[in-house]
C-alpha positions, -999 to 999 in steps of 0.1 A, spaced: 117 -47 33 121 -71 2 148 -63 -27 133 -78 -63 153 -80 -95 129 -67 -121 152 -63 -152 183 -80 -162 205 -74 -194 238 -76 -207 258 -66 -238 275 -93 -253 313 -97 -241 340 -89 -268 374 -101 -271 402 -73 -266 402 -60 -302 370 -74 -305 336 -59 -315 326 -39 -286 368 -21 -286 360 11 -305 330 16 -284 326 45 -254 325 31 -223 295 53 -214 275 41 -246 284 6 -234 265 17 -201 241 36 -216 229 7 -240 226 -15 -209 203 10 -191 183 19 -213 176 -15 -223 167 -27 -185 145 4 -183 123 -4 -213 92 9 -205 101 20 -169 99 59 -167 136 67 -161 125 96 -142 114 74 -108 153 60 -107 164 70 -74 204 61 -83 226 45 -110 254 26 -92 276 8 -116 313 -9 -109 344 -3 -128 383 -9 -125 408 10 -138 388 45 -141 409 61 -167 404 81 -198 370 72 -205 362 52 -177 371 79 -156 345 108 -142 328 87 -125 316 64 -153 278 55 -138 267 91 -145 282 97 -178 264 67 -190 231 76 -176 235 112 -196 246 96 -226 212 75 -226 195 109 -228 179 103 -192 169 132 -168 196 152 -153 180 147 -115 192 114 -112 227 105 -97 251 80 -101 281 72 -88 309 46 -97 323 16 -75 353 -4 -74 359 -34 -55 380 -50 -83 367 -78 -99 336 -78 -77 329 -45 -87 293 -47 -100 280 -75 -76 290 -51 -53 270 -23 -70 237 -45 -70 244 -49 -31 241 -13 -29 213 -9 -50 197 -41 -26 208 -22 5 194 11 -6 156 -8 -13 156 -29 15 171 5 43 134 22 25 158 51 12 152 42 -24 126 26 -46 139 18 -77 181 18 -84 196 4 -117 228 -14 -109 257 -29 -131 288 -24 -144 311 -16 -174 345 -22 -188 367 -17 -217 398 -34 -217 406 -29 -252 407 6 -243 421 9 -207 443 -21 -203 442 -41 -174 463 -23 -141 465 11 -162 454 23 -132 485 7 -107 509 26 -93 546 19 -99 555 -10 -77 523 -20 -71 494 -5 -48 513 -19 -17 547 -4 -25 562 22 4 534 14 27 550 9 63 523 -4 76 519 -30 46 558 -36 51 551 -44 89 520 -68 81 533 -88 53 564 -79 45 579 -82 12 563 -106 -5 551 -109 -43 513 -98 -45 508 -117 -78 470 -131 -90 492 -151 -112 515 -164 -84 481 -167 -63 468 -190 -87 494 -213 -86 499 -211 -47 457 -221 -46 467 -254 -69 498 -263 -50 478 -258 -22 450 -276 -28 467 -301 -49 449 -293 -80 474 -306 -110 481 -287 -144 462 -315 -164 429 -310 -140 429 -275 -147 437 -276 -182 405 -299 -187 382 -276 -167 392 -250 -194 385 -269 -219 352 -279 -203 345 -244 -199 345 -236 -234 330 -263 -240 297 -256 -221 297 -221 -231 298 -229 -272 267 -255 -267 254 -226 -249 254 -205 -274 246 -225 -303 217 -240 -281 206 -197 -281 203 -198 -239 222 -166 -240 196 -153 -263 173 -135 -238 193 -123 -213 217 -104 -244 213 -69 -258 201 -75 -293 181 -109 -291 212 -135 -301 225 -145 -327 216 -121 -356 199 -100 -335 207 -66 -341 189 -32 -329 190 0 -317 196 -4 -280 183 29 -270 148 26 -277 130 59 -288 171 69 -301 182 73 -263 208 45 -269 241 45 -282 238 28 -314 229 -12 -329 239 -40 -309 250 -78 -325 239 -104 -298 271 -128 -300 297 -134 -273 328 -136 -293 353 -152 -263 343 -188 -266 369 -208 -286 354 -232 -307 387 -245 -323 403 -247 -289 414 -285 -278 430 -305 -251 465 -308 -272 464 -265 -280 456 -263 -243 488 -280 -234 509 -267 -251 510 -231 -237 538 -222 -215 530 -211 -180 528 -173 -167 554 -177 -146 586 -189 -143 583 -227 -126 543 -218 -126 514 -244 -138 490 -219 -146 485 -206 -183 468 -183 -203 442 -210 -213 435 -214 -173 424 -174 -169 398 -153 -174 396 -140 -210 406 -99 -214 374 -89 -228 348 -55 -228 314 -55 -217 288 -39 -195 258 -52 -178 228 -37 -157 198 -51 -135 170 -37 -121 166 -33 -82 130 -28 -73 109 -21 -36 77 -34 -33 62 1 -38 81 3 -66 67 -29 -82 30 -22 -74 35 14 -85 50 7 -117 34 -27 -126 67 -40 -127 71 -81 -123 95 -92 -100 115 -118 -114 135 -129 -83 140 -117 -43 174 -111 -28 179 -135 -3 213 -126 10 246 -106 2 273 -100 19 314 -99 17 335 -113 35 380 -112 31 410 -138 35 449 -137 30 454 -108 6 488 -121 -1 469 -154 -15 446 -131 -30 418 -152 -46 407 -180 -20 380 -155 -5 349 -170 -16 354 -203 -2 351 -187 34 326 -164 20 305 -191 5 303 -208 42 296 -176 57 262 -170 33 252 -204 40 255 -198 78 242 -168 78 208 -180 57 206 -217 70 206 -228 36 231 -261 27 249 -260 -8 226 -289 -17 195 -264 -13 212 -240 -38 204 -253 -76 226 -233 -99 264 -214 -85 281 -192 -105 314 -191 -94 339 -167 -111 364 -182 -134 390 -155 -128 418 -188 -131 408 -224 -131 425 -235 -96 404 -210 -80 367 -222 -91 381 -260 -85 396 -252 -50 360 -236 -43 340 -270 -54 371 -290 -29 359 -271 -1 323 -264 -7 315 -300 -21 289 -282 -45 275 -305 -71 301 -295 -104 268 -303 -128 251 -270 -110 284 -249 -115 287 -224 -141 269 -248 -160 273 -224 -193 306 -221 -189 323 -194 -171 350 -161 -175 376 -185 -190 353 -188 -223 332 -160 -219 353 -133 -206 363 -113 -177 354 -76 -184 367 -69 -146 341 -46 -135 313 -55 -154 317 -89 -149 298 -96 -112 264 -83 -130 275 -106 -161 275 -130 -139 236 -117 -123 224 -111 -152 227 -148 -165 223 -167 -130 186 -153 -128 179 -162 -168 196 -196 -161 174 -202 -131 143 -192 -153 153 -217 -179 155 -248 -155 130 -238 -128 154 -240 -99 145 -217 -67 180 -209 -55 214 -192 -71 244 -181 -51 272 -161 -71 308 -157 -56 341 -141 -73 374 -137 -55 382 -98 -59 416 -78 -54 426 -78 -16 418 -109 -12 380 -103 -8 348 -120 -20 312 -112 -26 285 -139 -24 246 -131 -35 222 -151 -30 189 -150 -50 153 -170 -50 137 -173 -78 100 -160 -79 
C-alpha cells in the first residue's frame, strides 16, 4: 500500500524570546492541526503522532493529545508523543507512513512541536548526563565526553573541514534563507500566508489564536567579519555559536493519507513516500549518522544522489551538513537550498516536519520528482525520508 502526503504546514519558527515564547505548546500543535485538516473531517483521523524533546511542564502529558483537544477535535481520537531527539518528528511521519502503508490506518496527522523559550534545551537530562552510572555504558565506551559540541569539532578535525569553511557556510545559510524570505517561497507552506499574513489558525474558532507568517531566526545584519569573531564553544574548539542550529519554538504537521483515504475524502495527494528508514553510528561521535544512513536509502531504493533533486540535510552545526556533502558528493546547489537550521532555527522536535513540510513545497516550486531529508539525532542515529513528488 502507498503512503501520500496530503497536507503540509508549519508555524513560523521564533527566536528564544521570540514571538511564538509565550505561547502553549499544545496551541502551537493545535494551530498546526487544525490548519493541515482544513476541510478534512477531523473525525476520520485514525492517530495524531507528534515528536517532542524535553517533555516537561507543558510539553509534558504526552503533548500530541493535548494539542488535538485543545483544537476542539473529537475525543475518540488518540495521540501519542515520540522522541528520537532531534529527529523526533521525521520519525513521527514514519509512523504515520508505516501505519498507512501496514493497512491499520487511513488517515494519521503527523508532526511535531517545541518550545524552547519555555523548556530549555536538556531540561529534561539527568545529572551527569543520560549515560552517567550505566555499567554497561561504562564497559562499551568508557569514560569519555558525550558532547554535540565536542562531536562537532571531532566531525571537522575529522574530515578536515577548517573554521573559515564553516564559518562561510553559515553565512551562506543565512544568506539563502533571507532571499528566501523576501522572495515570499516560505509563504505557502507557513501558518498565516507570509509576510503580513495574519489569521485565526483554528478555522471555525477551533485554533489557538492569530498567527504572523514571519520566521524571525534569519539574521539579516549578520556578516563574514561578526561571524569571526565569536569565540568557540569549547575550550581549544573551532565550532561557534554562528556554526549551530538556532534555539528557536515552533511546531509543524503533515498529512499522511491511504489511498482509501484519498478517494474517500477527495483529498489530492501531493507526494508518495518512497522510502524511510533509520539507521545509527558511533554514539560517542554523535552526529555523523546520516552519512551512512544516506547510503543505506540509496541502496535500499536503487536511486543515486544525482537522481534526488532537492536534500535537506539538517543544519544542527555546520561541520556536520559539510562532512555529509564530502561523503555523499550531493550537488551543494540542491542542498538546503533556502537555507537551513543555522538561519531558520532548530526547534528540536519539531524540526524533522519543519524540515517535510518545506522539502515537498520546495519541490512544488521547482518541479523536481525526488527529495531525501536526513538529520543526525541524539545517540548517534539518523533518519532519512525519501519523497516523489506527484
Amino acid at each position: 500500500m502507498e503512503a501520500y502526503l496530503v497536507g503540509a504546514v508549519r508555524t513560523p519558527v521564533g527566536r528564544r524570546g521570540g514571538l511564538l515564547s509565550g505561547v502553549h505548546p499544545a496551541d502551537m500543535g493545535a494551530a498546526v492541526i487544525s490548519e493541515v485538516l482544513r476541510g478534512v473531517d477531523p473525525g476520520a483521523v485514525d492517530d495524531v503522532i507528534l515528536g517532542c524533546v524535553d517533555t516537561l511542564g507543558p510539553q509534558s502529558g504526552d503533548i500530541a493529545r493535548t494539542a488535538w483537544l485543545a483544537a476542539g477535535f473529537p475525543e475518540h481520537v488518540p495521540g501519542v508523543t515520540v522522541d528520537r531527539q532531534c529527529g523526533s518528528s521525521q520519525q513521527a511521519v514514519h509512523f504515520a507512513a508505516q501505519a498507512v502503508m501496514s493497512g491499520t490506518a487511513d488517515l494519521v496527522v503527523a508532526g511535531g512541536v517545541q518550545s524552547m523559550s519555555m523548556i530549555p534545551i536538556g531540561s529534561a537530562m539527568a545529572p551527569g548526563g543520560p549515560y552517567a552510572g550505566s555499567a554497561g555504558w561504562a564497559s562499551r565506551y568508557g569514560d569519555q565526553e558525550v558532547s554535540q559540541f565536542r562531536s562537532a569539532d571531532d566531525i571537522a578535525a575529522r574530515w578536515s573541514i577548517s573554521r573559515e569553511a564553516m564559518e562561510a557556510y553559515a553565512l551562506t545559510s543565512h544568506e539563502k534563507s533571507v532571499k528566501a524570505l523576501d522572495g515570499g517561497l516560505f509563504a505557502r507552506e507557513i501558518l498565516g500566508g507570509g509576510p503580513g499574513g495574519v489569521r485565526d489558525a483554528g478555522g471555525g474558532g477551533r485554533g489557538a489564536g492569530w498567527w504572523g507568517g514571519v520566521d524571525e531566526c534569519p539574521r539579516r545584519d549578520t556578516s563574514a567579519e561578526r561571524i569571526a569573531a565569536l569565540e568557540p564553544l569549547r575550550e581549544g574548539g573551532v565550532t561557534t555559536a554562528a556554526m549551530a542550529g538556532q534555539i528557536a519554538d515552533g511546531a509543524a504537521a503533515l498529512l499522511v493519507a491511504s489511498e482509501r483515504a484519498v478517494r474517500d475524502h477527495g483529498l489530492r495527494p501531493r507526494a508518495r513516500i518512497h522510502h524511510l528508514s533509520a539507521r545509527g553510528d558511533d554514539p560517542v561521535l554523535m552526529l555523523t549518522a546520516p552519512i551512512p544512513a544516506t547510503a543505506h536509502a540509496l541502496r535500499r531504493t536503487g536511486l543515486s544522489i544525482d537522481d534526488i533533486d532537492r536534500f535537506e540535510v539538517n543544519e544542527a552545526f555546520a561541520s556536520v551538513a559539510l562532512a555529509w556533502l564530502k561523503e555523499t558528493g550531493a550537488d551543494p546547489g540542491r542542498v538546503n537550498v533556502n537555507g537551513g537550521a543555522i538561519a531558520l532555527g532548530h526547534p528540536l522536535g519539531a524540526t524533522g516536519a519543519r524540515l517535510m513540510v518545506s522539502l515537498l513545497h520546495e519541490l512544488e516550486r521547482c518541479g523536481g520528482r525526488y527529495g531525501l531529508q536526513t538529520m543526525c539525532e541524539g545517540g548517534g542515529q539518523a533518519n532519512v525520508t525519501i519523497i516523489e513528488r506527484l
